[in-house]
N, C-alpha and C positions, 0 to 999 in steps of 0.2 A: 420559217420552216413550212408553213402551210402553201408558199404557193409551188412547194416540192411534191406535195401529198400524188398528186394526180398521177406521177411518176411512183413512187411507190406503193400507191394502192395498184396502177397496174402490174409492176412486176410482182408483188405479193400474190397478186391471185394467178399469176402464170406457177407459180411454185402448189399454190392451193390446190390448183385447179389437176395437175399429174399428180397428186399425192393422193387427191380423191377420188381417181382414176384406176390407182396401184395399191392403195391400201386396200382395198375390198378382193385382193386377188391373190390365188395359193391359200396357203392356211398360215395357223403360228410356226414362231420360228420356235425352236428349242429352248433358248433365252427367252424369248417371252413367256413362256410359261411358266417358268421360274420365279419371274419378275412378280407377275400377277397370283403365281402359289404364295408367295411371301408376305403378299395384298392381306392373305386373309389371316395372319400371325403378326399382326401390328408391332411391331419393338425399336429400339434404340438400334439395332445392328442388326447383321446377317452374317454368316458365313464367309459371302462372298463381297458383300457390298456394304456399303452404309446402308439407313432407311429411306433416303429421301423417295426411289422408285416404288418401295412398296405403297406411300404415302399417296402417290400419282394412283396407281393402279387402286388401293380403295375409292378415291375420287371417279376413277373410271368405271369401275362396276356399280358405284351408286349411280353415274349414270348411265352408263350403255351398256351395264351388263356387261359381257364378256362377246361382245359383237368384237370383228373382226376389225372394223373400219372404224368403229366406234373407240377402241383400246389406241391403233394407232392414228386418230388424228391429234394425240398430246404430242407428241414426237415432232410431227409436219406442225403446229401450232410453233413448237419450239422454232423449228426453222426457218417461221416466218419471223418470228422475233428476231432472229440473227440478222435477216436479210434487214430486215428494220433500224435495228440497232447500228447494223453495219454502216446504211445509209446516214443516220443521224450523226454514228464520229466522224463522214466525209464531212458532214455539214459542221462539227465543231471544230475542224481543221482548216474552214476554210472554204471547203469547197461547194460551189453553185451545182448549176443544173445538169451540167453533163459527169462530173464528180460523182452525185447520188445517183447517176444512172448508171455509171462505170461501175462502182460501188457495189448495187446493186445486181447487176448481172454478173459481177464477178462470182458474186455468191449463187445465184443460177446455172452458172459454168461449170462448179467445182463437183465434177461428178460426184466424189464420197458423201459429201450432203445431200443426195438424192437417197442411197442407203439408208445416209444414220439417220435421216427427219423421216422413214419409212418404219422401222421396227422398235418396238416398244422397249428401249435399253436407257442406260443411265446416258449414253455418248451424245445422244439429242440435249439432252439439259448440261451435259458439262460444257458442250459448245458454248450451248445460251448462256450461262454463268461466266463463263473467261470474257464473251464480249461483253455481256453487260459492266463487269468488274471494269476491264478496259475503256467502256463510254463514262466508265464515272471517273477513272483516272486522269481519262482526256479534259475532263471537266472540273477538275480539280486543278491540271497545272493552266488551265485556261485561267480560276476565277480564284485559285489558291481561297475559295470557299470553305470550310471544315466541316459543310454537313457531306460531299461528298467522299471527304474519309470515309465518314462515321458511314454511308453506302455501303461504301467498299469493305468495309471488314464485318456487316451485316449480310453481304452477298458472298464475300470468303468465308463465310461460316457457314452459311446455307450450299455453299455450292461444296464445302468438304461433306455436308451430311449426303452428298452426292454422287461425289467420286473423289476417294483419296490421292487421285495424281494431281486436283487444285491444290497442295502443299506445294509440288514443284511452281506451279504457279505463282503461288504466293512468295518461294525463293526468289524468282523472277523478279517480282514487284518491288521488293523491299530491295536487291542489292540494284535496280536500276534508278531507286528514288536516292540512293547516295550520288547519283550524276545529277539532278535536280536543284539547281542552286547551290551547291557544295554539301549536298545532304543537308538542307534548314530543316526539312519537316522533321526529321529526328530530335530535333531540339525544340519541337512541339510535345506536349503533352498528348492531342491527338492521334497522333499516328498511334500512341500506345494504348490508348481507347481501344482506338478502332481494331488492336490487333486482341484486346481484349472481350469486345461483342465477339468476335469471328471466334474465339476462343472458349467460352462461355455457351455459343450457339451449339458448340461440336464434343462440348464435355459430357454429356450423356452419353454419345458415341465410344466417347474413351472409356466410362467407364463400364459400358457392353463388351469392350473389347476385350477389359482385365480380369471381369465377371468372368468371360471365358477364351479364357489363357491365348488372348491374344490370336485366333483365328485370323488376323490379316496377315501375320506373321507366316503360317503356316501354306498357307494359300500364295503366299507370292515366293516363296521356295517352292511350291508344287509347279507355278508359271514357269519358275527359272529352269528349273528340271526341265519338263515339258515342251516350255516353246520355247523363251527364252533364249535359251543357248545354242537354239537350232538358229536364232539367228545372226546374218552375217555381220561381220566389224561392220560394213559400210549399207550393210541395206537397210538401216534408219532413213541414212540417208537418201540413198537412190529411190526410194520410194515416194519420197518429196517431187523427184524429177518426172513423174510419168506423168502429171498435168503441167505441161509444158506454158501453156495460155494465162493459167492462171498464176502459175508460179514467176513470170518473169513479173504479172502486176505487183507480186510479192517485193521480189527483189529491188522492183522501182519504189515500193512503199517504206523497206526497208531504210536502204541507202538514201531516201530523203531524210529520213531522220535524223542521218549524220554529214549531209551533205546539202540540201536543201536551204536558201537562205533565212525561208519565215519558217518553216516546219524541225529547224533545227531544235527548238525550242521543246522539242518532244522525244531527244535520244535518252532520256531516260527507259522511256518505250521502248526504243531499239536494242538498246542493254540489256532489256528485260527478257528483251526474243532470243538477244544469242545466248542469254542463260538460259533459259530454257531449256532452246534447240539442244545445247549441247551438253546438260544432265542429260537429259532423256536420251541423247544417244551413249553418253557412260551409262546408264541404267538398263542399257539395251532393250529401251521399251520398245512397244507397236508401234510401226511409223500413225498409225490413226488417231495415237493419244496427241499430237503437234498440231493436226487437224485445227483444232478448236483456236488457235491462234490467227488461223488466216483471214479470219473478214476482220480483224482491224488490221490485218495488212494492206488486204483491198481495200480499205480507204484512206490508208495513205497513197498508195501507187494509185488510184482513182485521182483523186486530190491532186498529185504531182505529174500526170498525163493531162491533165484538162489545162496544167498550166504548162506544159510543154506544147498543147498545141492549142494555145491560146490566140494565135491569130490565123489558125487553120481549123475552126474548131467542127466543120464538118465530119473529119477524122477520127473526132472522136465516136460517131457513130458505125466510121468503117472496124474500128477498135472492138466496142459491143461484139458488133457481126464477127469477128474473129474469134474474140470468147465464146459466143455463145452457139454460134452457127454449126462448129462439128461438134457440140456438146449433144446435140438431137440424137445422132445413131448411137450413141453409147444409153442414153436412157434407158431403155430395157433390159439393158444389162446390169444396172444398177440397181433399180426401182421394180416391181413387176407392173408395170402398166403394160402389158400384154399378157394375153389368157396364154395358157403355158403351152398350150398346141402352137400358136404364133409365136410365142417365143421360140419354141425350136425350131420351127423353120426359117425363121427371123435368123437366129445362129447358126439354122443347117447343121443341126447335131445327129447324130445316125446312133442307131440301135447298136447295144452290143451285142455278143451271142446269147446273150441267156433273156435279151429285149430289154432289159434298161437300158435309159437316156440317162446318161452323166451331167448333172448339172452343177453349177459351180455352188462352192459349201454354203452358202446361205438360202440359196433357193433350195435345195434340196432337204435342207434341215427343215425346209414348209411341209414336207409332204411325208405321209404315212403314218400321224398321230390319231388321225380319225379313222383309221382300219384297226389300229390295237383297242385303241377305246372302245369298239364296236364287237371286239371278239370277245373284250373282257366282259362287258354287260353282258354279254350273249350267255358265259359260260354262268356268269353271278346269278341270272334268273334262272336257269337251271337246277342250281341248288335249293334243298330242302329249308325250309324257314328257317328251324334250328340251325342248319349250317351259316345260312347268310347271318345271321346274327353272332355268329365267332369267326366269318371269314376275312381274312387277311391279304388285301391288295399287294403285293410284293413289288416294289420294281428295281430294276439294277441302276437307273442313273435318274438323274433329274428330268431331264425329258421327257423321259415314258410317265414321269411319278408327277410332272407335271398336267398331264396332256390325260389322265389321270382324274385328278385333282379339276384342273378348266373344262376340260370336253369334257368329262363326265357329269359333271353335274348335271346337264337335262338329263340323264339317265339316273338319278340317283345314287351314284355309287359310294361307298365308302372311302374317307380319305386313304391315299394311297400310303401305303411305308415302306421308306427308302435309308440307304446310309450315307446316299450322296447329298456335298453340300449342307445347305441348311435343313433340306427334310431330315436332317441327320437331328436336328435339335429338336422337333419336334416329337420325337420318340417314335417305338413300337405300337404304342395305343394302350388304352384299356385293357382291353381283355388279348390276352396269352393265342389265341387262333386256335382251332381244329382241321379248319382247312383253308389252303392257302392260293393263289390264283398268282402265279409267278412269270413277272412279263418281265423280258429280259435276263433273265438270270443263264448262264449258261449251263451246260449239263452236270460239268463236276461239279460247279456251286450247288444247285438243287438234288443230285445224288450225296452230297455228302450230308448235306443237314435234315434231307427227308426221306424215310423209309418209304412211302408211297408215294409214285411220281408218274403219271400221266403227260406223254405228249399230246397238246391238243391239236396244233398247225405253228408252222413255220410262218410269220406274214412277212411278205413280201409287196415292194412294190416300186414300180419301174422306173419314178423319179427320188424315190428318197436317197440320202444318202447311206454310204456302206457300213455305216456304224448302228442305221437304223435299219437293216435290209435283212431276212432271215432271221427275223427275233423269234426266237422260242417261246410259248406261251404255253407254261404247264400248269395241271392242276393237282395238288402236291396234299398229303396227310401225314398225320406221325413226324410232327419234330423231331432231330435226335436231341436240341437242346431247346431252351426256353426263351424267347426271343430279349424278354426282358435282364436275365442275366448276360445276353451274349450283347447287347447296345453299347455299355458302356468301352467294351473295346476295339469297338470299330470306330472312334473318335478320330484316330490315328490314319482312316482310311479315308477319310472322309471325301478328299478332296484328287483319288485317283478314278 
């Protein structure tokens, strides 16, 4: 493997190097604030998620604080593991020098991996987790070894405290290992090990879950409501097709698995993929949860291209240049490695009538957290000491109560209280409030529950998005109720 390094230390630091570029530019997304609110409430569960991400983000604030570039280089670290890992199952398949570089730049190519190794979310570590699981599988039917079971259902355990769609994954694994010799490993002792650490690792979780009444439960009937069912029978699927380059290396990595003379020996893996693929499109998930699957398909179709043009093998570097070549203009679009002036004219966006620039949902979710944070200090230092010591940060969704929560702290502000998600568990606070500094809440929510209501300013701003655009921020007195009697019935709300 070592005389490969040179090749993958270079493509590793071409991924390093645009992330270091883009992470330091715009602000938080909406999701990351969240992620890192939840940093500072350490538990077995969340609302929304397992703990593994909160566990990252204490990691990250003990070192970089809440720097920008600092939070997301775990994400871009994860993604170079992929591209790594990627390479190494070419190399246990089989494959030499043009292999791990195919490999390699496949995962370079795949524009969504410039997103998800860019913002601080659980989808950068579920990636890493499915490939690692899959390099220790590859490596089990290679050495029928039993410590790399015992891997595998130590990294299925960790990668559920992760994201709960590694179950489907684990469906995957287990009904493709009945194609593996006529299912033998079932007739080991280990596999049930191993399905026991991974079991063992994620029972905490469970029992967070049943502590309170099942919150994943409720949350993914709020998705199916929501999005879910806005999406179409087939655009699981079609969304697979819009990376055209890298999907067909998919399909050649695929179809060696069951057609291939020496890589036949791995259609347990291929079994694995089309169960997968095809829950998750009966599930009618996000086409981006499938994601995580593709770099051990790149290296199988890496693998199975270098021996297709094995007595042409200059091809394989016009192959590269194919993948990677138009992968360049879409960068920016994915990543923000342009300051956001260059990026719109990069896109050629134009103003609308009221002078916002429309930018698409993730860039825009970066901007306008640091103009409410700025108002709400403004108004909190204003207040009489008495008052700051009973006042109550208010916000309507996570976002604000995040951004809250992370931006404000160089300004010292009070943790914010929210009913959405998991600020929902964290409660109302101590003390009952006198007055209240209400961001986001819209007008009949704050005339009904307060006799004194103050509009301070509308904030606006010209790339946020329209869900963040004309937030109300009032400053509000005289409860008509008690905030602590009214918590426990917005349980139910939690998650609109």
């Amino acid at each position: 493997m070592k005389k490969y390094f040179p090749i993958i230390i270079a493509l590793s630091f071409v991924k390093l190097l645009i992330h270091l570029v883009a992470n330091r530019n715009y602000g938080f997304h909406r999701d990351e604030l969240l992620h890192l609110s939840v940093s500072e409430h350490l538990d077995w569960g969340y609302m929304e998620f397992p703990p593994f991400i909160a566990v990252v983000g204490k990691l990250v604030h003990f070192l970089f604080g809440y720097s920008l570039s600092g939070v997301r280089l775990f994400p871009t670290l994860a993604g170079i593991a992929i591209l790594v890992l990627c390479c190494m199952i070419a190399k246990e398949l089989g494959g030499k020098k043009n292999a791990i570089l195919l490999a390699g730049i496949s995962v370079l190519a795949f524009i969504p991996f410039f997103r998800n190794h860019t913002l601080f979310q659980p989808v950068a570590f579920d990636q890493f987790f499915w490939t690692l699981g899959f390099y220790f599988l590859v490596r089990y039917l290679n050495t029928e070894n039993i410590k790399f079971l015992i891997y595998l259902g130590i990294t299925a355990g960790i990668g559920l405290l992760n994201k709960y769609t590694f179950v489907v994954w684990g469906l995957g694994i287990a009904i493709g290992l009945l194609f593996f010799e006529k299912g033998k490993v079932f007739r080991s002792k280990w596999i049930y090990l191993s399905g026991s650490i991974a079991f063992i690792i994620v029972l905490p979780n469970i029992i967070w879950q049943y502590q309170h009444h099942f919150p994943l439960l409720m949350h993914m009937q709020q998705l199916k409501e929501s999005q879910l069912d806005e999406i179409g029978a087939y655009d699981f699927a079609l969304e697979q097709l819009k990376m055209p380059f890298t999907l067909i290396i998919s399909l050649i990595g695929l179809s060696a698995c069951f057609l291939d003379k020496e890589l036949k020996k791995y259609k347990s893996i291929g079994v694995a993929v089309l169960v997968i693929f095809f829950t998750m499109w009966f599930l009618q998930s996000k086409a981006y949860y499938f994601f995580a699957i593709y770099p051990m398909l790149f290296a199988f179709g890496a693998v199975k291209v270098e021996k297709l043009l094995e007595r042409k093998p200059v091809w394989n570097y016009v192959v590269a240049a194919v993948l990677f070549v138009p992968t360049i203009f879409f960068i920016p679009m994915a990543t923000p490695i342009l300051p956001i002036d260059e990026f719109v004219a990069y896109n050629k966006l134009q103003p609308e009538k009221d002078g916002r620039i429309i930018l698409t949902g993730d860039y825009a979710d970066m901007f306008g957290w640091d103009e409410q944070v700025k108002l709400v200090d403004s108004l909190y230092r204003t207040l009489p000491k008495a008052e700051k010591n009973k006042c109550i940060i208010l916000a309507e969704n996570y976002g604000e109560a995040g951004a809250v929560k992370i931006l404000g702290e160089k300004y010292g502000l009070p943790d914010p209280v929210c009913r959405h998600g998991s600020f929902w568990t964290w409660g109302p606070g101590e003390h009952e409030g006198e007055v209240f500094i209400s961001v986001g809440n819209e007008k009949d929510v704050v005339y009904e529950f307060f006799e004194e209501h103050t509009l301070v300013k509308m904030v606006t701003h010209k790339y946020a998005i329209d869900e963040e655009n004309n937030i109300p921020i009032y400053v509000c007195r005289k409860p008509r109720v008690k905030l602590k009697q009214l918590w426990p019935g917005l349980e139910k709300y939690v998650f609109e």
